[in-house]
C-alpha positions as CSV (number, residue, x, y, z in Angstrom):
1,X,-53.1,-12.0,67.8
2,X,-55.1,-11.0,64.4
3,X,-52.8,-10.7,61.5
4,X,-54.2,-10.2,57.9
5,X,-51.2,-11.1,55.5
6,X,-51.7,-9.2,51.8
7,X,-50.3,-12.3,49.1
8,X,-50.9,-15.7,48.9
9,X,-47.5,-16.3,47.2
10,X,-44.4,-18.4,48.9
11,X,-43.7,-15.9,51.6
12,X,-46.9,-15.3,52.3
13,X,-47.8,-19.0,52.9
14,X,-45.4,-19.7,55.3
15,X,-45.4,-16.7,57.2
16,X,-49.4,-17.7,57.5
17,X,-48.5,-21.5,58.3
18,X,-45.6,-20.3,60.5
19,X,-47.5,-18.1,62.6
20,X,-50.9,-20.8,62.3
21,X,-48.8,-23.2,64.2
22,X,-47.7,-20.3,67.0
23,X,-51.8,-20.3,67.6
24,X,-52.1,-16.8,66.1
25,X,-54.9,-15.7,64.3
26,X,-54.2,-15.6,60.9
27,X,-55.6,-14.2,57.7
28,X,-54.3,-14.5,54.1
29,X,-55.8,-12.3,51.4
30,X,-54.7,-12.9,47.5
31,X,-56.0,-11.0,44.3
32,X,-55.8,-13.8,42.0
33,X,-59.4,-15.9,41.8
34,X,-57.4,-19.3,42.2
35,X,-54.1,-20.6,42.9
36,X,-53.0,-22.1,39.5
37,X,-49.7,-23.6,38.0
38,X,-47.9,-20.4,37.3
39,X,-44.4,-20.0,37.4
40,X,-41.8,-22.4,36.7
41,X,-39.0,-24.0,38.8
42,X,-37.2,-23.0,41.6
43,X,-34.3,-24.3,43.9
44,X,-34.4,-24.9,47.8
45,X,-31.5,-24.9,49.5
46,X,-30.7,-26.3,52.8
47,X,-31.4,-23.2,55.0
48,X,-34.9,-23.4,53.5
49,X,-35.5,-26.9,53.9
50,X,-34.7,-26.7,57.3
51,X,-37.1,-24.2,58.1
52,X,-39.7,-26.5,55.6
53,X,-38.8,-29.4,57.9
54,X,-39.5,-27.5,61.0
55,X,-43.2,-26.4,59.8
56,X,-43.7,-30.0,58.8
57,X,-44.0,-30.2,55.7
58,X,-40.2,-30.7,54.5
59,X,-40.8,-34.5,53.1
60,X,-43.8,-33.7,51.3
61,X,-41.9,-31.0,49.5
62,X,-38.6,-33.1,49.1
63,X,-40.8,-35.6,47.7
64,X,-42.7,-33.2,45.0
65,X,-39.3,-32.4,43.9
66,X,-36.0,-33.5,43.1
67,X,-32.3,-33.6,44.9
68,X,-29.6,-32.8,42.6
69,X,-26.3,-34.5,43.3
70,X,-24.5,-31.2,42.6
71,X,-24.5,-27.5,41.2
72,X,-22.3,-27.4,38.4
73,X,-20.8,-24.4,36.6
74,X,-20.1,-24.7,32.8
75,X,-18.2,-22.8,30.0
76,X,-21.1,-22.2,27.8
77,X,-19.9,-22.6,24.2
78,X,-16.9,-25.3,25.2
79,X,-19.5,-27.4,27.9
80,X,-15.9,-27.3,30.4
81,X,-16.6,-28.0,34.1
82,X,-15.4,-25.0,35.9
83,X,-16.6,-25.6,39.5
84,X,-18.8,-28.3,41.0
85,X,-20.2,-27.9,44.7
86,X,-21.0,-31.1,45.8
87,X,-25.1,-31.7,47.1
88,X,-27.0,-34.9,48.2
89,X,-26.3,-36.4,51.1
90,X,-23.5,-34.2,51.1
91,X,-25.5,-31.1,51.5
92,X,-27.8,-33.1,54.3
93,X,-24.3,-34.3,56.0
94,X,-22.7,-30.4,55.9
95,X,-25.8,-28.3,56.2
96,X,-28.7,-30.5,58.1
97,X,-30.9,-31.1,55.0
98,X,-31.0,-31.6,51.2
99,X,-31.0,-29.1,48.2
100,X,-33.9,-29.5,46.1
101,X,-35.5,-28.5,42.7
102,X,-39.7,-28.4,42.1
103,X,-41.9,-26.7,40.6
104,X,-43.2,-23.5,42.3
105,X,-46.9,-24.7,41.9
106,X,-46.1,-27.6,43.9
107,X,-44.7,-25.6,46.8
108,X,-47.8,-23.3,47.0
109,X,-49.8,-25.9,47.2
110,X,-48.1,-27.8,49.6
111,X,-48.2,-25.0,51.7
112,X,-51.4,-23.7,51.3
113,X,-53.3,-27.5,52.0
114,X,-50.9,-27.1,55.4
115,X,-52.1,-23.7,56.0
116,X,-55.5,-25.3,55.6
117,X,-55.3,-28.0,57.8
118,X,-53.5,-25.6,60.7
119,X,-56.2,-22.8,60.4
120,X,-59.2,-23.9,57.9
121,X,-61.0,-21.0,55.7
122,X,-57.0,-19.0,56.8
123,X,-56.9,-18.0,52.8
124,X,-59.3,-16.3,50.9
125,X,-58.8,-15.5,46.8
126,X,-60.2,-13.2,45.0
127,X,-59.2,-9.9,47.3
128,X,-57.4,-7.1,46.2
129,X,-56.2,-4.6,48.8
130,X,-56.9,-0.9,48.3
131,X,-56.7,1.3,51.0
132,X,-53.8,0.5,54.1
133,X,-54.9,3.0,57.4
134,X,-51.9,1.8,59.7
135,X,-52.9,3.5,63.1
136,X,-50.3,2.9,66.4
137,X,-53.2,0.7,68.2
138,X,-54.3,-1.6,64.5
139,X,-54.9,-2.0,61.0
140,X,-57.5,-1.5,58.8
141,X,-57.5,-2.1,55.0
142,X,-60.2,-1.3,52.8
143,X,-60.3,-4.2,49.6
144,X,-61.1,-3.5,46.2
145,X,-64.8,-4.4,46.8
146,X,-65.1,-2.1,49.5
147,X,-65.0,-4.8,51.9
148,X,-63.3,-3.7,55.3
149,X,-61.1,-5.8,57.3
150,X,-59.1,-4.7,60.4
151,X,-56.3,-6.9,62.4
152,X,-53.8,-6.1,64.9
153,X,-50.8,-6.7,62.4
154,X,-50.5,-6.8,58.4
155,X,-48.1,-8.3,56.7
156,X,-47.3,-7.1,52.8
157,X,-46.0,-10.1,51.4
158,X,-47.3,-8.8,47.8
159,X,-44.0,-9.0,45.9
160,X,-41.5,-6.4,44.2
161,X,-44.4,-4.2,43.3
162,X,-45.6,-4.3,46.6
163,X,-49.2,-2.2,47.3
164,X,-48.5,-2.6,51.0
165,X,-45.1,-1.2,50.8
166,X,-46.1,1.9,48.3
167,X,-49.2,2.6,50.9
168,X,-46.7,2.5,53.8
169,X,-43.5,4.1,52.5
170,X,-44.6,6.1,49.0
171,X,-44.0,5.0,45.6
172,X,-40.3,4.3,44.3
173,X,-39.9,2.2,41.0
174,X,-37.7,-0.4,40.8
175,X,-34.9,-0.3,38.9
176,X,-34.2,-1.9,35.7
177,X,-31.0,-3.8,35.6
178,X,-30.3,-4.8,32.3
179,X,-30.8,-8.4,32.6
180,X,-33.9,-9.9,30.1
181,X,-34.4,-13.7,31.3
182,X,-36.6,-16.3,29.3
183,X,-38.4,-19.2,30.9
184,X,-39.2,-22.3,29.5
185,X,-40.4,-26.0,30.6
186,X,-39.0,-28.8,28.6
187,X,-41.0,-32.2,29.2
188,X,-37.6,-34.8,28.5
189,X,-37.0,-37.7,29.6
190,X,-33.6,-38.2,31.4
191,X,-32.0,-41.3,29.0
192,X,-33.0,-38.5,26.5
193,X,-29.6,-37.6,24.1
194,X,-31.6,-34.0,24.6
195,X,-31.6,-34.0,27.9
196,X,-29.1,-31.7,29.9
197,X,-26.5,-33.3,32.5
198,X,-28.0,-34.2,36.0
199,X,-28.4,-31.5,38.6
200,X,-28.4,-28.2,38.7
201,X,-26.2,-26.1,35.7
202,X,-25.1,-23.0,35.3
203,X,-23.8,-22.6,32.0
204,X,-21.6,-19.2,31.3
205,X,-20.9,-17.1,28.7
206,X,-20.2,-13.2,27.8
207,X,-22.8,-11.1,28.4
208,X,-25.2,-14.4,28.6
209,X,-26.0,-17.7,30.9
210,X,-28.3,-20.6,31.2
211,X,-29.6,-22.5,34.0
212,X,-30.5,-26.0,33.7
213,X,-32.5,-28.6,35.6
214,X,-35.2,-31.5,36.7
215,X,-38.0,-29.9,38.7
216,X,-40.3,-33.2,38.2
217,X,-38.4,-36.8,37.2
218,X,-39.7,-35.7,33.2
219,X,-39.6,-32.1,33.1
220,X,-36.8,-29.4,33.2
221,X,-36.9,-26.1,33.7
222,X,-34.4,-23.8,31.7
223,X,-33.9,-20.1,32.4
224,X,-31.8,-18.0,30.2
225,X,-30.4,-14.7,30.6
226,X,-29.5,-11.8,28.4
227,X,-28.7,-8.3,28.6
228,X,-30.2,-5.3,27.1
229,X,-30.2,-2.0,27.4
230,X,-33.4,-1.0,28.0
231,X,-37.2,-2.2,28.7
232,X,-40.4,-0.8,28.2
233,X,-42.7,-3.6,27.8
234,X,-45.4,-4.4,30.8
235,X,-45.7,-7.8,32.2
236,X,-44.1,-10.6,33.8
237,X,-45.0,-13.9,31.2
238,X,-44.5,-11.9,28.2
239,X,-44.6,-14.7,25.4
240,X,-40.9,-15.0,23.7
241,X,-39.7,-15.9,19.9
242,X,-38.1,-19.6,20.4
243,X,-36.2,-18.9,17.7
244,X,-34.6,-16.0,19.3
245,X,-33.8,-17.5,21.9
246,X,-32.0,-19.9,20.4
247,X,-30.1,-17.7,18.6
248,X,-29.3,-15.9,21.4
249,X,-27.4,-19.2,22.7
250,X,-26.4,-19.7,19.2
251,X,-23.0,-22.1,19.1
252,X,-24.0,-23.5,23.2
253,X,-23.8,-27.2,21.5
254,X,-23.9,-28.7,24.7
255,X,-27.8,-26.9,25.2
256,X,-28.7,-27.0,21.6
257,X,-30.7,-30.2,21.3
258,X,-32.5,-29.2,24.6
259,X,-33.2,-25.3,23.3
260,X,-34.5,-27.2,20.0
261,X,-37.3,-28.7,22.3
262,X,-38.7,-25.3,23.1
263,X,-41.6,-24.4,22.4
264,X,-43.9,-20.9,23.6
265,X,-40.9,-19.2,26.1
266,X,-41.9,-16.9,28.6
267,X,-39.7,-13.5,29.0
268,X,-39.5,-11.1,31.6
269,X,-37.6,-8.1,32.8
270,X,-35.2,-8.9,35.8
271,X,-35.8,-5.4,38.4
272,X,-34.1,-4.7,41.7
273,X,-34.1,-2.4,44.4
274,X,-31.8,-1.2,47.1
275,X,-32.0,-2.2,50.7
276,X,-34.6,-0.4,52.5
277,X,-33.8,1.2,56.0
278,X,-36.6,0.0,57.4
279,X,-39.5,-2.6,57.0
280,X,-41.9,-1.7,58.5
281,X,-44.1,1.3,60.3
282,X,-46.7,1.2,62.9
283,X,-48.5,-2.4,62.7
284,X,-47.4,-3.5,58.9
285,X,-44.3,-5.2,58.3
286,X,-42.7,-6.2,54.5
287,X,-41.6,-9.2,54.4
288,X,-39.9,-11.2,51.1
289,X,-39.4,-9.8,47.8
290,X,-42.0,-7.0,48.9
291,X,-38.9,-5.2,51.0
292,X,-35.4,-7.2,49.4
293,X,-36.3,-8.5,46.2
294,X,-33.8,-11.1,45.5
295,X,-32.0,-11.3,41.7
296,X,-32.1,-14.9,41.0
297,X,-28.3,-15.3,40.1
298,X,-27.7,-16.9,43.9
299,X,-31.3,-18.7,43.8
300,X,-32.1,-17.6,47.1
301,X,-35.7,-15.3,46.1
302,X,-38.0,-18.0,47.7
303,X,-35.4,-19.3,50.7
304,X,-35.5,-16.1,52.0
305,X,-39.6,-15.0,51.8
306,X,-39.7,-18.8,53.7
307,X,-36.7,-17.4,56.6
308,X,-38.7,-14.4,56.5
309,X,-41.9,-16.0,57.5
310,X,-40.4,-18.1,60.1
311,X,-38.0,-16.2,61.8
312,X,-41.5,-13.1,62.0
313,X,-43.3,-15.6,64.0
314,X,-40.7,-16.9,66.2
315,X,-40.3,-12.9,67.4
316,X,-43.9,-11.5,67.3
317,X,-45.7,-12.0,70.8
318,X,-49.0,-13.5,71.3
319,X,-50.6,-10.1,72.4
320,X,-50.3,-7.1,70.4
321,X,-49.4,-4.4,73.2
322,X,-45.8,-5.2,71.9
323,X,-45.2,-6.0,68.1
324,X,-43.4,-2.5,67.2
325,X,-40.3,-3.9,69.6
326,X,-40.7,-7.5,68.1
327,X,-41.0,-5.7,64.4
328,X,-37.5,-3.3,64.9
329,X,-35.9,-7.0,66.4
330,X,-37.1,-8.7,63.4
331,X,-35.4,-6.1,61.0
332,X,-32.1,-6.2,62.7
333,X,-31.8,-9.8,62.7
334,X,-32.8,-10.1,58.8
335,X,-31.9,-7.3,57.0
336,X,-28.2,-7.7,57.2
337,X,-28.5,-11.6,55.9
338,X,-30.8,-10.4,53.0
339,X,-28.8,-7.4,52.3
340,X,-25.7,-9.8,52.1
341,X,-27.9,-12.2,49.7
342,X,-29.0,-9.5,47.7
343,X,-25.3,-8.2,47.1
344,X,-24.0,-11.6,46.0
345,X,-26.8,-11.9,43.6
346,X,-26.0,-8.8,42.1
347,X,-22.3,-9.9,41.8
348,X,-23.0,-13.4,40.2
349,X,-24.9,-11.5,37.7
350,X,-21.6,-9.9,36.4
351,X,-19.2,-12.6,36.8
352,X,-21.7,-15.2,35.3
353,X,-21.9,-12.8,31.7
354,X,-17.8,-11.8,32.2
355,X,-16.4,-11.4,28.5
356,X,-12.8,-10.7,29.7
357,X,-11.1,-13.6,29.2
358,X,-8.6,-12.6,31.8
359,X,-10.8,-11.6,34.4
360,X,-12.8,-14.8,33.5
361,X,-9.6,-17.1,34.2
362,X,-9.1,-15.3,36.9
363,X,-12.0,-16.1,38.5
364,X,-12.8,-19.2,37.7
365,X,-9.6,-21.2,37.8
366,X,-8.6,-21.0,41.7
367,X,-11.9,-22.2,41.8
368,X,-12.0,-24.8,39.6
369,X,-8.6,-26.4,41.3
370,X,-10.3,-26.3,44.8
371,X,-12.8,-27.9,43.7
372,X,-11.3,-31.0,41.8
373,X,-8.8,-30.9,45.2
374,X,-11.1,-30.4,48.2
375,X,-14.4,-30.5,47.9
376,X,-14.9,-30.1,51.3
377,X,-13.5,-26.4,51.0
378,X,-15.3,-25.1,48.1
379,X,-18.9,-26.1,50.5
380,X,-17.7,-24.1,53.1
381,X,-17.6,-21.0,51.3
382,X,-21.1,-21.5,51.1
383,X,-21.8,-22.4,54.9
384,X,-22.9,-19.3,55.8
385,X,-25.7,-19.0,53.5
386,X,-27.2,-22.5,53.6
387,X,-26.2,-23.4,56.6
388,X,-27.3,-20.0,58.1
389,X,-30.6,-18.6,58.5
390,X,-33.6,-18.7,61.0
391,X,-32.4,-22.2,62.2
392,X,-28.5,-22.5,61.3
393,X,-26.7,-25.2,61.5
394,X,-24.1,-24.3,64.0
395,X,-25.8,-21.4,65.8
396,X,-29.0,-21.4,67.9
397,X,-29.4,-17.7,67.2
398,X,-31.9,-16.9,64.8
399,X,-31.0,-14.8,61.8
């Protein structure tokens, strides 16, 4: 079958590499003139490695990155442990594969040089999609350059501010939610007395938090989190005042020697949307943040464009007399889990800034005492999301 896939980002990849390898026909348009090191870290967990592992590629991107021994929630002023869920080769025993932090470059290119060795000449940059016509019996798309391509199936994998999505379903602006987060990469080394502790933190405070960790053996990626009220800036890598962020995390001792090491922070808007009833219409299908956008406060944005991907071309058929059945099956099986994902987020996002100190101990000790107790219990709260997905764990169903 001849699919065209708009964006070239991490759900676009592997739906392209996914459906490469299922001998499909695949074709993978991106605006930007080059893939380039934009971005900053992310974090993998299990239910995307396994689905990594499966397109074989998993130990090239385990190896680009780093596996943190454990996610750690902090008190952010005070630096007090409140709850550690254990990773390593625990995560790999519990969940079939290991949790890991890289850089966001180095996944898109992993997967685009295995895109290229499926399918050669698959991608092609510099392509901006224009027009969508989305007929019953194909596609055709009309590009910026008046270029006209046609396929029996498109994929919009463009993003939050999908084109595909606004061609196929109208417009509808996303909605701010009040959340400003600043990016930055510190190059320290880890003996460093700058450095932050190992793994993955998440470091809480009212109204505030901070994320810490190594994507690449020297560098660490730090995202911070405030709230305002409103935004009217355009732009995703707005550059940021240093020395407002730091005083923004003024009194976070614990974080102070690494925010002193900042230097040109990115800022950007944090925007969500509701679930949609539907994603897709005729022969074009959403797929990642283009139909669930993900808040990061679960860390779960690029796990699920990758499930996406996969779990598309296990359903779609070879021929395209039947993709609208395989499209509605693909919905049903996903939306619920991203629906789910997306709703957690949202919660993390108020519990991680709660200034109640009552509602604060209320959440967090229980937790904190299973933890230090049994370990064992505070992972399975978490086996249904990375031990669930398009190839779970304990489940042959895909989801």
């Amino acid at each position: 079958m001849r699919i065209l896939i708009a964006g070239a980002g991490i759900a676009g990849l592997a739906a392209a590499l996914a459906l490469a390898r299922k001998d499909h026909d695949v074709r993978v348009v991106e605006q930007a003139a080059a893939i380039e090191e934009v971005g900053a870290g992310l974090q993998l967990g299990p239910n995307a490695m396994r689905v990594l592992d499966s397109l074989g590629i998993g130990e090239k991107v385990a190896a680009a990155g780093q596996t943190p021994a454990a996610i750690t929630l902090r008190d952010g002023r005070s630096a007090r442990e409140i709850l550690k869920v254990p990773l390593g080769d625990a995560a790999k025993r519990r969940w079939g594969a290991a949790y890991v932090t890289l850089h966001r470059a180095d996944l898109v290119a992993i997967l685009a040089e295995a895109l290229e060795q499926a399918q050669p000449g698959a991608l092609s940059l510099g392509v901006t999609v224009a027009q969508v016509d989305n007929r019953a019996d194909g596609i055709a798309i009309t590009t910026a350059s008046g270029a006209a391509l046609t396929a029996d199936l498109l994929i919009g994998a463009d993003g939050i501010r999908s084109m595909v999505r606004e061609q196929l379903f109208g417009a509808d602006t996303p909605r701010f939610t009040g959340h400003i987060a600043w990016r930055a990469l510190v190059r320290i080394d880890p003996a460093d007395p700058a450095a932050p502790p190992p793994g993955v933190g998440a470091w809480l405070g009212p109204r505030r938090h901070a994320v810490t960790y190594r994507i690449r053996p020297d560098l660490v990626n730090l995202v911070a989190v405030t709230e305002q009220a409103d935004w009217r800036e355009e732009g995703w890598n707005l550059p940021g005042d240093a020395d407002r962020l730091r005083a923004d995390f003024a009194g976070w001792n614990t974080l102070a020697p690494l925010l002193a090491r900042v230097k040109g922070p990115l800022r950007w808007a944090l925007f969500d949307r509701k679930p949609m009833r539907t994603w897709h219409r005729n022969r074009a299908v959403l797929i990642g943040d283009a139909c669930h956008p993900m808040l990061p406060f679960l860390a779960q944005g690029a796990a699920m464009g990758i499930e996406d991907g996969y779990a598309l071309a296990e359903l779609l058929p070879l021929e395209p007399q039947h993709i609208e059945p395989a499209l509605a099956r693909f919905f049903a099986l996903r939306q619920p889990r991203t629906a789910r994902i997306q709703a957690m987020a949202r919660s993390n996002g108020v519990d991680f800034h709660e200034g109640n100190p009552l509602a604060t101990l209320a959440m967090r000790l229980p937790l904190g005492r299973a933890a230090a107790t049994r370990p064992d219990a505070v992972m399975a709260r978490w086996d249904w999301l990375y031990g669930g997905g398009p190839l779970g764990v304990r489940s042959a169903i895909l989801a």
